[in-house]
C-alpha positions, 0 to 999 in steps of 0.5 A: 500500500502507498505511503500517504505523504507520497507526491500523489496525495501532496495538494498542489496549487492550480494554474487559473487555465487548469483551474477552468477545466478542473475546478478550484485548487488546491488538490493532489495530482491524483484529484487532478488527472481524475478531473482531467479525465472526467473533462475528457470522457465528458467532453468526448475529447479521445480520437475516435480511431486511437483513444489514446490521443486527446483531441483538446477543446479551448478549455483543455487546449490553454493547459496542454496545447491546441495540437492533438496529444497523446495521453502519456504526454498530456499528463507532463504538460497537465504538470506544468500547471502545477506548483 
């Protein structure tokens, strides 16, 4: 089992441009991906033929990038939002 002082379960301050796709911070990282997801799946922002790229929407776009990204690269431009 994790330790709960672990970087995951850390809160951490929130960029405004994250704050609009994921709420008010402060939250951990992991708080953060969940609500990235929930943005994604509710959104339906994954790519139809490859679910593994994200299709961004200007909400998510000002975080990560307007381009398509893949979802293992997302996650290091979602971190820069983050101190």
């Amino acid at each position: 089992m994790a330790a709960k002082n672990n970087a995951l379960n850390k809160p951490v301050n929130l960029s405004p441009e994250l704050e609009s796709v994921v709420g008010k911070g402060p939250m951990t990282r992991a708080q953060v991906t969940s609500k990235v997801w929930e943005h994604i799946k509710a959104n339906n922002l994954q790519d139809s033929k490859d679910k593994r790229m994200i299709n961004p929407d200007d909400k998510l776009g000002a975080v990560i990038g307007g381009d398509q990204i893949s979802m293992f690269k997302m996650t290091a431009a979602v971190s820069k939002h983050l101190s």
